[in-house]
BAFI-3210 file (N, C-alpha, C; in Angstrom, 3 decimals, decimal comma, padded with zeros to 6 digits):
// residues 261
n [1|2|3|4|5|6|7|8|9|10|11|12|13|14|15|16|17|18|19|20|21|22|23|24|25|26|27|28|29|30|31|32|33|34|35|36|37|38|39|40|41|42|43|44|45|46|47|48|49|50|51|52|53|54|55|56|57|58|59|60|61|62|63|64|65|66|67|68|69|70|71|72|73|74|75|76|77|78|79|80|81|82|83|84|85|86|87|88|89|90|91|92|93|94|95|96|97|98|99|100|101|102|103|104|105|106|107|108|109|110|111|112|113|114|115|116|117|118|119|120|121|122|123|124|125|126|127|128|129|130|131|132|133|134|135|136|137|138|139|140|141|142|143|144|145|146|147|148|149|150|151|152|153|154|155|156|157|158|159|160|161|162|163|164|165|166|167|168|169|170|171|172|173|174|175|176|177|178|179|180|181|182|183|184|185|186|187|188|189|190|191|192|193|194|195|196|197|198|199|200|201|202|203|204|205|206|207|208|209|210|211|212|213|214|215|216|217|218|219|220|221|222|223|224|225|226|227|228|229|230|231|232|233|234|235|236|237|238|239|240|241|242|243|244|245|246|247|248|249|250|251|252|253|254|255|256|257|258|259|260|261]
n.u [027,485|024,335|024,009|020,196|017,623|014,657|011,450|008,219|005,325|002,222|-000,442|-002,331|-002,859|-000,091|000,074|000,253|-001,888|-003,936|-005,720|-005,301|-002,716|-000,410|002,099|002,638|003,821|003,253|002,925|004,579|006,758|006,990|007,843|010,569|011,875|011,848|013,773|016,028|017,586|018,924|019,872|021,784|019,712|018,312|015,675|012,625|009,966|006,908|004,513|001,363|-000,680|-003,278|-005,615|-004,305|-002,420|-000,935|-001,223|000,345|001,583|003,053|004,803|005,555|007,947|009,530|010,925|011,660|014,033|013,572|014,307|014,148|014,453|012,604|010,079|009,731|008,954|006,740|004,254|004,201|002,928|000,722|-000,480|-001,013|-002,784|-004,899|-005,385|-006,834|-008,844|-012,143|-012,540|-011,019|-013,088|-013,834|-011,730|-010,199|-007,564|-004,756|-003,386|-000,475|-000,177|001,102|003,936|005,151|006,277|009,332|011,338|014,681|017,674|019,754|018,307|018,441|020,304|019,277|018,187|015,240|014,727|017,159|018,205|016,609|017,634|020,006|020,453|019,974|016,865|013,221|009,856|007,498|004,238|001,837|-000,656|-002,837|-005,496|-006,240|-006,534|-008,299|-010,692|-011,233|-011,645|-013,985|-015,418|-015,500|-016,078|-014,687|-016,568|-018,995|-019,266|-019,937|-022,723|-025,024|-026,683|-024,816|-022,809|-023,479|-024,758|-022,075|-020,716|-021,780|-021,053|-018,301|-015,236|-012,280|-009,678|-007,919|-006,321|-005,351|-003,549|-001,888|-001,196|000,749|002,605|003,716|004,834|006,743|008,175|010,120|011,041|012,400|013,907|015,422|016,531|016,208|014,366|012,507|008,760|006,103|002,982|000,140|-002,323|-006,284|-008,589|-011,514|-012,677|-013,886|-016,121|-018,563|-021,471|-023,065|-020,631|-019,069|-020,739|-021,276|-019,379|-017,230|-017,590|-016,693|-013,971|-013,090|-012,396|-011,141|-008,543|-008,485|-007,674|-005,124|-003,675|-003,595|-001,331|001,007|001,159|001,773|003,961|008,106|009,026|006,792|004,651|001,656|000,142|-002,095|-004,402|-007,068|-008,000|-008,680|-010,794|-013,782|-013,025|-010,133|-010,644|-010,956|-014,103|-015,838|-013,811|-011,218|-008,862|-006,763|-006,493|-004,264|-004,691|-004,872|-002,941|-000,785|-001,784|-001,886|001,202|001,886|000,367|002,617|004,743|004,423|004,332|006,712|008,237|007,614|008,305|011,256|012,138]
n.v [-009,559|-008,966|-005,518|-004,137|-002,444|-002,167|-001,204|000,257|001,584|003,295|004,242|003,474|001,176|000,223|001,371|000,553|000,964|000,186|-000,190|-002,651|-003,259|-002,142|-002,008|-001,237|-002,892|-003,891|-005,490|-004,910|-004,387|-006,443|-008,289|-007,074|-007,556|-010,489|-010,371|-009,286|-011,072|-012,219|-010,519|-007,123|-004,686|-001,897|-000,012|002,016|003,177|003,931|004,308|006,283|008,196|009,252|010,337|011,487|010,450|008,199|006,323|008,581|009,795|007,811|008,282|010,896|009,810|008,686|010,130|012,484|014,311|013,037|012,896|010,419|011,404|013,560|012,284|011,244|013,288|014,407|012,526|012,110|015,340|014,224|012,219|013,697|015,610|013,695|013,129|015,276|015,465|015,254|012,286|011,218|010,021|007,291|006,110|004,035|004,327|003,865|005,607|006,223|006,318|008,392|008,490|006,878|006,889|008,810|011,347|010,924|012,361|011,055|009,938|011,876|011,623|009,349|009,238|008,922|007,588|006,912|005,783|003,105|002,743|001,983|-000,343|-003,254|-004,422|-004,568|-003,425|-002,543|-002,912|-000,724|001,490|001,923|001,961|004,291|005,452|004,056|004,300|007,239|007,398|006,007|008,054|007,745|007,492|007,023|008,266|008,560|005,268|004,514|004,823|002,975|003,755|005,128|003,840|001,796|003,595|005,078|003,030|002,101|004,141|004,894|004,648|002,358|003,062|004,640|004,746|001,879|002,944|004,452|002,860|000,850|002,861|003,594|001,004|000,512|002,907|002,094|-000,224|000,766|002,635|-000,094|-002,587|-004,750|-005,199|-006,408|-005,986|-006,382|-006,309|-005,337|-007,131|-006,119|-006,234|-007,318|-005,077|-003,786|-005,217|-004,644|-005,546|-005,144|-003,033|-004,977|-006,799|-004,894|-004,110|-006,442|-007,606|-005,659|-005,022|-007,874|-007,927|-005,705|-006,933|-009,409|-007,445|-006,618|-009,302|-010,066|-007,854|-008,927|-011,355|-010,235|-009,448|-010,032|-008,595|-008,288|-008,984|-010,587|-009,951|-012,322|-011,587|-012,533|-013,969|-012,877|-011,399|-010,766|-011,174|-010,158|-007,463|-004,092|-003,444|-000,706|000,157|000,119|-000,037|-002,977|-004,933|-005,806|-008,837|-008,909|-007,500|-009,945|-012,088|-010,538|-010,384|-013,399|-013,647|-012,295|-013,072|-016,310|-015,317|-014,570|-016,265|-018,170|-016,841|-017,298|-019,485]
n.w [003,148|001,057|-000,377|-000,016|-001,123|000,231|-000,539|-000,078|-001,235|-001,738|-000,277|002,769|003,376|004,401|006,641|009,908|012,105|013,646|016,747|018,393|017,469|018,731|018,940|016,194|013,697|010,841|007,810|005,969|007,614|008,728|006,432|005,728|008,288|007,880|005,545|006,838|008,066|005,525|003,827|003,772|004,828|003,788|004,235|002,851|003,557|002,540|003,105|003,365|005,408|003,581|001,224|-001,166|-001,709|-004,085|-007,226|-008,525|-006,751|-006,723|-009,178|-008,546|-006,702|-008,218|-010,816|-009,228|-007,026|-004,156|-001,021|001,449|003,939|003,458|002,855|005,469|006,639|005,899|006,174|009,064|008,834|007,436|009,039|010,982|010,384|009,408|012,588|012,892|011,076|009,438|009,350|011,517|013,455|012,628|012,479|014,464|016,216|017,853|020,879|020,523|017,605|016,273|016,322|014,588|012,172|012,368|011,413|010,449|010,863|008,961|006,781|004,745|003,447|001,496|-001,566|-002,928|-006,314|-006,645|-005,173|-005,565|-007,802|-008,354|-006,426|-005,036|-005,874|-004,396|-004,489|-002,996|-003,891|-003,237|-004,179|-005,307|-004,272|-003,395|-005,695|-006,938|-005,877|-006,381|-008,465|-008,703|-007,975|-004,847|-001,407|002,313|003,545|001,942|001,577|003,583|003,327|001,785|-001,035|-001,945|-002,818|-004,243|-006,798|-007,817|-008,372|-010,616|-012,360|-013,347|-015,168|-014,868|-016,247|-016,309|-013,772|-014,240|-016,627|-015,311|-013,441|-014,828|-016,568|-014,396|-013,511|-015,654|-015,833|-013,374|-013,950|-016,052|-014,743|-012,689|-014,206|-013,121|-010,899|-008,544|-008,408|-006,200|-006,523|-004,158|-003,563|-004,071|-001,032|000,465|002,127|005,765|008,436|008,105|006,599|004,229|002,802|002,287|000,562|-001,810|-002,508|-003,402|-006,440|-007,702|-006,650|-007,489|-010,519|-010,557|-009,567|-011,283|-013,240|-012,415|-011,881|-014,629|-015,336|-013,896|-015,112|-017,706|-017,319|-016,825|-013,939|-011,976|-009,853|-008,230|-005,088|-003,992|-001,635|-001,414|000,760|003,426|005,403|007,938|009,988|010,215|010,446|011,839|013,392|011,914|010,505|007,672|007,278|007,280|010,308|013,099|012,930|010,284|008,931|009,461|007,892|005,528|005,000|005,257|002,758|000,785|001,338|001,051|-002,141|-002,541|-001,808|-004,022|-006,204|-005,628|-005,823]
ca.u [026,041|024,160|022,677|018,992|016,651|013,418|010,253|006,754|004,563|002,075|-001,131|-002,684|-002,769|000,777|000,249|-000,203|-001,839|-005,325|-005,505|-005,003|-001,638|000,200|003,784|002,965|003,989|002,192|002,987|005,722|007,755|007,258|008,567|011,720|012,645|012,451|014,548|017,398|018,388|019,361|020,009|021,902|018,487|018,017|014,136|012,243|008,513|006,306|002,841|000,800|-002,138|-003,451|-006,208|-003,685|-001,223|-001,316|-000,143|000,767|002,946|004,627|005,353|006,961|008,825|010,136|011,328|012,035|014,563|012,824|014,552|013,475|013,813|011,118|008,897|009,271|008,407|005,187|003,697|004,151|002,468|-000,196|-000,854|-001,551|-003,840|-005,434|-006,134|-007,631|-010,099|-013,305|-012,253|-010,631|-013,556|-014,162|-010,634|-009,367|-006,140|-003,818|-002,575|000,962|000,250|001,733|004,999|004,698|007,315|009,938|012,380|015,939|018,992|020,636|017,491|018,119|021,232|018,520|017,290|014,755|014,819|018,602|018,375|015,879|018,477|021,706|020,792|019,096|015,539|012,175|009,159|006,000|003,416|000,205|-000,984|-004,050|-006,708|-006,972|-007,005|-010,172|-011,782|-011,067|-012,342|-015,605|-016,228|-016,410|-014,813|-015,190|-017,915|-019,851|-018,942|-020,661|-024,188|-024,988|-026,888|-023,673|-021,821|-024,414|-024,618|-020,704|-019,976|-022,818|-021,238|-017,394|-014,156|-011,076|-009,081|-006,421|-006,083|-004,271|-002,687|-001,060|-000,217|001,626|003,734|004,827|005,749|007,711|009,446|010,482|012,059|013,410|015,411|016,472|015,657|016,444|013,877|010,944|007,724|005,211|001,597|-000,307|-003,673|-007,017|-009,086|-013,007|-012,698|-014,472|-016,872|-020,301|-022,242|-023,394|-020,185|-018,597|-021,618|-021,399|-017,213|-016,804|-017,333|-015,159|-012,511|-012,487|-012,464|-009,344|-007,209|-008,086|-006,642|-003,790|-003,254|-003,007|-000,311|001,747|001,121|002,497|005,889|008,212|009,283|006,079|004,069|000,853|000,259|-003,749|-005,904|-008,563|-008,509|-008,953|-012,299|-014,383|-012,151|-009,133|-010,767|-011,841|-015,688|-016,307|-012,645|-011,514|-007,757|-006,931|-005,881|-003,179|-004,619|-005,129|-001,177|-000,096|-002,647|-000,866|002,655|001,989|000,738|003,406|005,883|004,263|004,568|007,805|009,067|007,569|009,483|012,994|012,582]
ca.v [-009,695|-008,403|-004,795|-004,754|-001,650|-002,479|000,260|000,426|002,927|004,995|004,437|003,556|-000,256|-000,309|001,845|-000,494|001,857|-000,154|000,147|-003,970|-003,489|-001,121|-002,074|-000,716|-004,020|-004,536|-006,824|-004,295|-004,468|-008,335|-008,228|-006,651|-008,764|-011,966|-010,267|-008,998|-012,890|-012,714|-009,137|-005,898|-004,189|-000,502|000,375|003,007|002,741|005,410|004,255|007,826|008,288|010,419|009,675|012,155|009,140|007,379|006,743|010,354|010,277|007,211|009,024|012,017|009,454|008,126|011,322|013,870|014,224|013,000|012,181|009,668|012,316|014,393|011,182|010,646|014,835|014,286|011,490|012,852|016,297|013,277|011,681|015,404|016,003|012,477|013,060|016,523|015,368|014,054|010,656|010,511|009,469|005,913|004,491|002,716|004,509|003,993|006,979|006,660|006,443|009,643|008,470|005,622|007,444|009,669|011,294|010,467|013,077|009,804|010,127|012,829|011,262|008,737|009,839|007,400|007,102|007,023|003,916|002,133|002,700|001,294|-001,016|-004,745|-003,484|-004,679|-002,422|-003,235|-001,506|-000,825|002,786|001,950|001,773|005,435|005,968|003,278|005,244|008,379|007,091|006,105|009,239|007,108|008,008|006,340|008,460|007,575|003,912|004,178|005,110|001,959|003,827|006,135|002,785|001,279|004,735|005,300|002,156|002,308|005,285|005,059|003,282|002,532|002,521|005,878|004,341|001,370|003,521|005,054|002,016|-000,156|003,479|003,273|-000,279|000,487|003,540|001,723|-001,181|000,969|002,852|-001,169|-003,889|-006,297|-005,141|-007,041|-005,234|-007,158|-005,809|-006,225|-007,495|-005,665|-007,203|-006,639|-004,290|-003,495|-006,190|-004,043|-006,512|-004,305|-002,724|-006,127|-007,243|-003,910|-004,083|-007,807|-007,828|-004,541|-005,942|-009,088|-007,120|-005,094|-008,266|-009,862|-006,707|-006,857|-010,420|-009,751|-007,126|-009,522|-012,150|-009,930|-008,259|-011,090|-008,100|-008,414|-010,170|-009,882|-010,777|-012,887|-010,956|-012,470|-014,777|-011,742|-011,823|-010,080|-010,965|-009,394|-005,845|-003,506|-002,750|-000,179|000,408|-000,245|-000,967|-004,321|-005,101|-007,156|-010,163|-009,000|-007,897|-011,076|-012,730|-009,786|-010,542|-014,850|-014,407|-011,721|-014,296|-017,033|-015,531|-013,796|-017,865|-018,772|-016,759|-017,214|-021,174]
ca.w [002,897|-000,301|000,156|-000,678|-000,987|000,158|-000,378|000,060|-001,199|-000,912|000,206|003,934|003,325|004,691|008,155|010,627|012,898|014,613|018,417|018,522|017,050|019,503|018,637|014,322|013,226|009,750|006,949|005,399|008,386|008,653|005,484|006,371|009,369|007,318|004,446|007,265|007,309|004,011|003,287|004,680|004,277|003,580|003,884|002,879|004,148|001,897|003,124|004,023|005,705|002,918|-000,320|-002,214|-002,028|-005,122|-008,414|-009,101|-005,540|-007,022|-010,411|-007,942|-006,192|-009,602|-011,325|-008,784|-006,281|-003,472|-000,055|002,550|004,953|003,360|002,836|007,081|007,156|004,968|006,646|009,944|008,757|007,073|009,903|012,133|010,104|009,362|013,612|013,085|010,016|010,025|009,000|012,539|014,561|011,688|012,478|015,856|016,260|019,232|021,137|020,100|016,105|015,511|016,365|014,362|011,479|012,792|010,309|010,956|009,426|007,823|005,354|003,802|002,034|000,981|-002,556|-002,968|-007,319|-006,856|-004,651|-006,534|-009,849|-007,760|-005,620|-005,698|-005,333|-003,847|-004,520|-002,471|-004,898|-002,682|-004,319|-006,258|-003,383|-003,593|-007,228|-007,565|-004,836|-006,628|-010,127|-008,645|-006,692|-003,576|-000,047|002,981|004,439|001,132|001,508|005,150|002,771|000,766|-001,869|-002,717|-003,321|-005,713|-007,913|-007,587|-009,110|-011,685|-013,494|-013,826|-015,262|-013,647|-017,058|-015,795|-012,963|-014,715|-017,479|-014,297|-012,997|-015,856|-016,627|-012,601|-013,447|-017,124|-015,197|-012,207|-014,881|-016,606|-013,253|-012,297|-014,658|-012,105|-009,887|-008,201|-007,960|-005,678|-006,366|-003,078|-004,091|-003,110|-000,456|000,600|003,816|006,887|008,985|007,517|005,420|003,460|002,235|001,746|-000,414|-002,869|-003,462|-003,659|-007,847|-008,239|-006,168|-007,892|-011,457|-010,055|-009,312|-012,331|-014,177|-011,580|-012,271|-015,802|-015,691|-013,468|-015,701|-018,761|-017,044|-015,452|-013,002|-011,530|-008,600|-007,928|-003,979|-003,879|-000,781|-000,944|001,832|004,493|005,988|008,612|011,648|009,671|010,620|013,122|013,132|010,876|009,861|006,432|007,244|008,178|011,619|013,057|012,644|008,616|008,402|009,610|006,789|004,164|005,048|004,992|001,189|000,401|001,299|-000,819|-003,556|-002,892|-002,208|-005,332|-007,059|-005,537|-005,599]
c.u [025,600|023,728|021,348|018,290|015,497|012,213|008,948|006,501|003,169|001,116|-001,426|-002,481|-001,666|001,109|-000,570|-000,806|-003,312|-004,639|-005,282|-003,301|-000,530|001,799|003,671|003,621|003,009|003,505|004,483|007,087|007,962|008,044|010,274|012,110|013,114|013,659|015,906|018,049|019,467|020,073|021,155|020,779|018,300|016,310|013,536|010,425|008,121|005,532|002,848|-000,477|-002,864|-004,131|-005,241|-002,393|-001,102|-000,791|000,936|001,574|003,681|005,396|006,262|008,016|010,627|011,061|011,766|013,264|014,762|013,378|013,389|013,140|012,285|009,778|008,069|008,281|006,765|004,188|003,294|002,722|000,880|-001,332|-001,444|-002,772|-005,098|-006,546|-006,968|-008,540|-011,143|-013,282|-012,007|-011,549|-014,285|-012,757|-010,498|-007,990|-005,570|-002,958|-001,245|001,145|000,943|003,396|005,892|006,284|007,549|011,096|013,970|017,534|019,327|019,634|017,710|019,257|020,627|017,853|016,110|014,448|016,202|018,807|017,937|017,136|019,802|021,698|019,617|018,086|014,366|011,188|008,149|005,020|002,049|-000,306|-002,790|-005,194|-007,207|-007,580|-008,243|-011,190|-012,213|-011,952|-013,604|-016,424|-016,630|-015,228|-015,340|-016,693|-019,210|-020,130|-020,060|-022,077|-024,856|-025,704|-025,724|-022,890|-022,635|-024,857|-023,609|-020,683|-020,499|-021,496|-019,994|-016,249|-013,051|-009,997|-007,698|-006,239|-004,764|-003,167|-001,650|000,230|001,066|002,837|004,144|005,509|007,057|008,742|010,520|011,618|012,621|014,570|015,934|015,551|015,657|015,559|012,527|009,820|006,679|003,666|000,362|-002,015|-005,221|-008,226|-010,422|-012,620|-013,819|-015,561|-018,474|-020,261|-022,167|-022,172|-019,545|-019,104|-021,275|-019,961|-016,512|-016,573|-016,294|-014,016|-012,128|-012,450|-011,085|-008,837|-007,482|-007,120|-005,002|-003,181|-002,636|-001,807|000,611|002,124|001,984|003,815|006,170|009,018|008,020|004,891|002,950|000,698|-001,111|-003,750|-006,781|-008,848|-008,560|-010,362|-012,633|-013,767|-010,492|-009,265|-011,471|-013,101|-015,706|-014,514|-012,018|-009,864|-007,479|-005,918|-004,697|-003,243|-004,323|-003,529|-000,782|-001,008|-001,744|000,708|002,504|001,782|001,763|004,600|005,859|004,274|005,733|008,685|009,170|008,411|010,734|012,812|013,482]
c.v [-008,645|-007,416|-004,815|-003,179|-002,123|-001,153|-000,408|001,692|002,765|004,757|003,783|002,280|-000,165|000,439|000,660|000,000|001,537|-000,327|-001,323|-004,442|-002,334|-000,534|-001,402|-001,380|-004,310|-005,497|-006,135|-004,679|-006,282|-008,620|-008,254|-007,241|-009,987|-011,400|-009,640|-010,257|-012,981|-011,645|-007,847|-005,004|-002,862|-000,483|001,320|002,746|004,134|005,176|005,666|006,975|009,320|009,978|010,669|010,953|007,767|007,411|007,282|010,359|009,146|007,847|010,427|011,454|008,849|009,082|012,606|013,324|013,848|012,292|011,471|010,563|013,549|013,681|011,164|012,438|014,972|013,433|011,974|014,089|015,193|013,176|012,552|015,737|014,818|013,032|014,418|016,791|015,048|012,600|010,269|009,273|007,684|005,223|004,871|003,314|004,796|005,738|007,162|006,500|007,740|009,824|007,406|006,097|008,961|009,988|011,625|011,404|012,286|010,030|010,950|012,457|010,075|009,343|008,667|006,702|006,630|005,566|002,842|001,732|001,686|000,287|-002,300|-004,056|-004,499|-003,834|-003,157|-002,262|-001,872|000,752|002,769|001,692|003,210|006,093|005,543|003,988|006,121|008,127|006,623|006,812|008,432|007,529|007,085|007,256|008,028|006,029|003,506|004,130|004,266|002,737|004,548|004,926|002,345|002,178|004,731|004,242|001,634|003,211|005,594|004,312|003,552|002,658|003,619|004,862|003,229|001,840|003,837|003,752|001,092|001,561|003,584|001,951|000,057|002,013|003,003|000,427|-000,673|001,857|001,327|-002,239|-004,729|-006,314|-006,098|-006,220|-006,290|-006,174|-006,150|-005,689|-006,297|-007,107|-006,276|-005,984|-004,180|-004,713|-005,952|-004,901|-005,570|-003,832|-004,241|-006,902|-006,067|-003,968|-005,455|-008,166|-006,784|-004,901|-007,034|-008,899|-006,942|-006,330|-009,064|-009,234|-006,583|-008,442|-010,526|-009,141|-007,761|-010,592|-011,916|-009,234|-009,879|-010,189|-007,930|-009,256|-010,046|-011,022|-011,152|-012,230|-011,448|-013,498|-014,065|-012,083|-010,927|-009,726|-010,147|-008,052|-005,659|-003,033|-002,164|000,608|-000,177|-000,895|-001,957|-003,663|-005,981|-008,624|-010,307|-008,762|-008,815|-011,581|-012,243|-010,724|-012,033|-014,651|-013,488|-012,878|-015,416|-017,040|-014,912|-015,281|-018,482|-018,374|-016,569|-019,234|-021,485]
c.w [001,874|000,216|-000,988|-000,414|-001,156|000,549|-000,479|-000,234|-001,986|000,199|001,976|004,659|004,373|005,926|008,844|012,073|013,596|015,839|018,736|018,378|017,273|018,988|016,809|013,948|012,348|008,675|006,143|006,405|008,869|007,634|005,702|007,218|008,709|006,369|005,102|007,548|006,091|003,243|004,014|003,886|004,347|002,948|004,096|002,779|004,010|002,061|003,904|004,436|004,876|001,777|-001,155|-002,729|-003,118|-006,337|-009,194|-007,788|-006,004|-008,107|-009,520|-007,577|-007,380|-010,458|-010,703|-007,906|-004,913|-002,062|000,936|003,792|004,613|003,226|004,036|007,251|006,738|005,397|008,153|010,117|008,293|008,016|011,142|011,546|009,701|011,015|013,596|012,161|010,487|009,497|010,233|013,600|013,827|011,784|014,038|016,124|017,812|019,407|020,728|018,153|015,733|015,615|015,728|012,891|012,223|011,695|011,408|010,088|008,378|006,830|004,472|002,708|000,963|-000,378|-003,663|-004,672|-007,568|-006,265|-005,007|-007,730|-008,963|-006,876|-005,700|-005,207|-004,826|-003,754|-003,881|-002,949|-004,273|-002,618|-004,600|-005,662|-003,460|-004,484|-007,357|-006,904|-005,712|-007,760|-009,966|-008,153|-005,447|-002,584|001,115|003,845|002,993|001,244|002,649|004,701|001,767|-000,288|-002,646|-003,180|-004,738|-006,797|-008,259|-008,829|-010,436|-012,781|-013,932|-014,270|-014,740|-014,891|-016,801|-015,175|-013,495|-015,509|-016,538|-014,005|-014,103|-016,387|-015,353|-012,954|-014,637|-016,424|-014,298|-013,163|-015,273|-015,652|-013,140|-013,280|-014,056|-010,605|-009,641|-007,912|-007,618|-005,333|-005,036|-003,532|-003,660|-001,881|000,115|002,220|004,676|007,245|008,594|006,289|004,138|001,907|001,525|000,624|-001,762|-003,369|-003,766|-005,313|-008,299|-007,440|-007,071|-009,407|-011,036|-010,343|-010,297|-012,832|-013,713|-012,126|-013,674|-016,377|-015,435|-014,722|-017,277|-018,548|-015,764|-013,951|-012,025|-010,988|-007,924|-006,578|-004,077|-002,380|-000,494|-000,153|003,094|004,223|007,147|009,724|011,295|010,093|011,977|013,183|012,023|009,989|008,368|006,250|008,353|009,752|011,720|012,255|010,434|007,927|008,464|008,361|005,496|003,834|004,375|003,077|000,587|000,350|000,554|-002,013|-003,626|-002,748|-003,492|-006,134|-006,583|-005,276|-006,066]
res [x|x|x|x|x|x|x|x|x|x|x|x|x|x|x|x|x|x|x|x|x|x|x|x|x|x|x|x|x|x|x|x|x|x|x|x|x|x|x|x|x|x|x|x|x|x|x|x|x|x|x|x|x|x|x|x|x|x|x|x|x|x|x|x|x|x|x|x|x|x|x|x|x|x|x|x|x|x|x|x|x|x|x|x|x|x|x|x|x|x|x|x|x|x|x|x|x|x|x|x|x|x|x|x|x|x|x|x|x|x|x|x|x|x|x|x|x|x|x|x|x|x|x|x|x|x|x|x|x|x|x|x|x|x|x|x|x|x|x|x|x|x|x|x|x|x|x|x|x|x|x|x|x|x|x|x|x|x|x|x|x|x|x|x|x|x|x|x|x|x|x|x|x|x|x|x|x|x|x|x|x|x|x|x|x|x|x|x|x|x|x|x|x|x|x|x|x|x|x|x|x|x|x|x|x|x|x|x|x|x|x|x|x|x|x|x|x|x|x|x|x|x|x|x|x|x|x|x|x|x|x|x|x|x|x|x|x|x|x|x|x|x|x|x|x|x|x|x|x|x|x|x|x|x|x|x|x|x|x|x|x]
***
């Protein structure tokens, strides 16, 4: 059986960590089950709980030396402090998320640009939720204040943000040209009207420009989002829930069928 390196990284999208979804079963690790069928699968799962997680942590992951075991050590330390912020008391998190990544010795012979370069690859590229944040000065306790959204998005452009992204893609080709990078779409978050009404045109902006990049590199796949919806989330939480991984994973797979027809 072929081996396969399959990654995810960076941002939050890909913790599967609402109190509905006990077992931390999200759309990454759905992923991975269907592709051990087919695969001997080596996976390295870089979602953080962390807005520093972005772009600029895929560009470390890309160029430095960077084991899997220090990925699981970082996430961990992430996620300790995620529960000891004030963000904690706006997500849903089950008592056992903090055990949710454990680092494992075997990682550390993991060097995760080294495995990308040598081995059939799979990138699940879900960074760029933090950057857009970042580039509009918006956070989630802003997000919670509808006039900070409707100034925010008044006054800045997202155009780094992509520069970032299309050199993560032209590095990552050029470590494996034979790699797949599957862009996972954005999608309107949390069940508050409000916010859903104010990010619905900059979301659907983004994923044009996403669409576009896909559309101009054939190593790249952009996954559609936007059929998530209100029941996808938890109250005032902004990452999806079970029901919204299982939604992720189904169009990840459609378009990861499409292209192996």
């Amino acid at each position: 059986m072929q081996q396969l390196f399959l990654i995810g990284a960076a941002d939050s999208i890909g913790v599967p960590y609402t109190r509905d979804n006990p077992e931390h079963y999200g759309f990454f690790e759905m992923f991975e089950n269907y592709l051990q069928y087919h695969y001997d699968v080596i996976t390295a799962n870089c979602f953080h709980m962390s807005t520093y997680n972005d772009n600029k942590y895929i560009q470390q992951l890309l160029t430095q030396n960077i084991t899997l075991y220090e990925v699981k050590i970082s996430q961990n330390q992430m996620l300790k402090k995620c529960k000891y912020s004030g963000i904690y008391p706006y997500l849903e998190l089950p008592k056992s998320f903090l055990n949710h990544y454990q680092p494992n010795p075997s990682n550390k012979d993991i060097i995760i640009k080294n495995y990308i370069r040598d081995n059939k690859t799979i990138f699940i590229y879900s960074a760029f939720t933090n950057d857009l944040l970042k580039s509009y000065h918006l956070s989630l306790f802003k997000l919670l204040r509808p006039g900070k959204i409707q100034s925010s998005l008044k006054v800045t452009n997202t155009d780094v943000v992509f520069q970032e992204l299309r050199k993560n893609i032209s590095n990552l080709i050029r470590l494996n040209p034979n790699i797949e990078i599957y862009l996972i779409g954005l999608f309107i978050p949390t069940k508050i009207p409000y916010i859903r009404k104010n990010l619905s045109n900059f979301i659907a902006k983004a994923n044009l420009l996403f669409c576009k990049i896909a559309n101009n590199n054939p190593n790249v796949h952009f996954v559609d989002n936007s059929n998530l919806d209100q029941k996808d989330f938890n109250n005032i939480d902004f990452h999806p829930n079970k029901k919204g991984h299982t939604k992720i994973y189904q169009n990840l797979m459609k378009t990861y069928q499409t292209v192996h027809e």
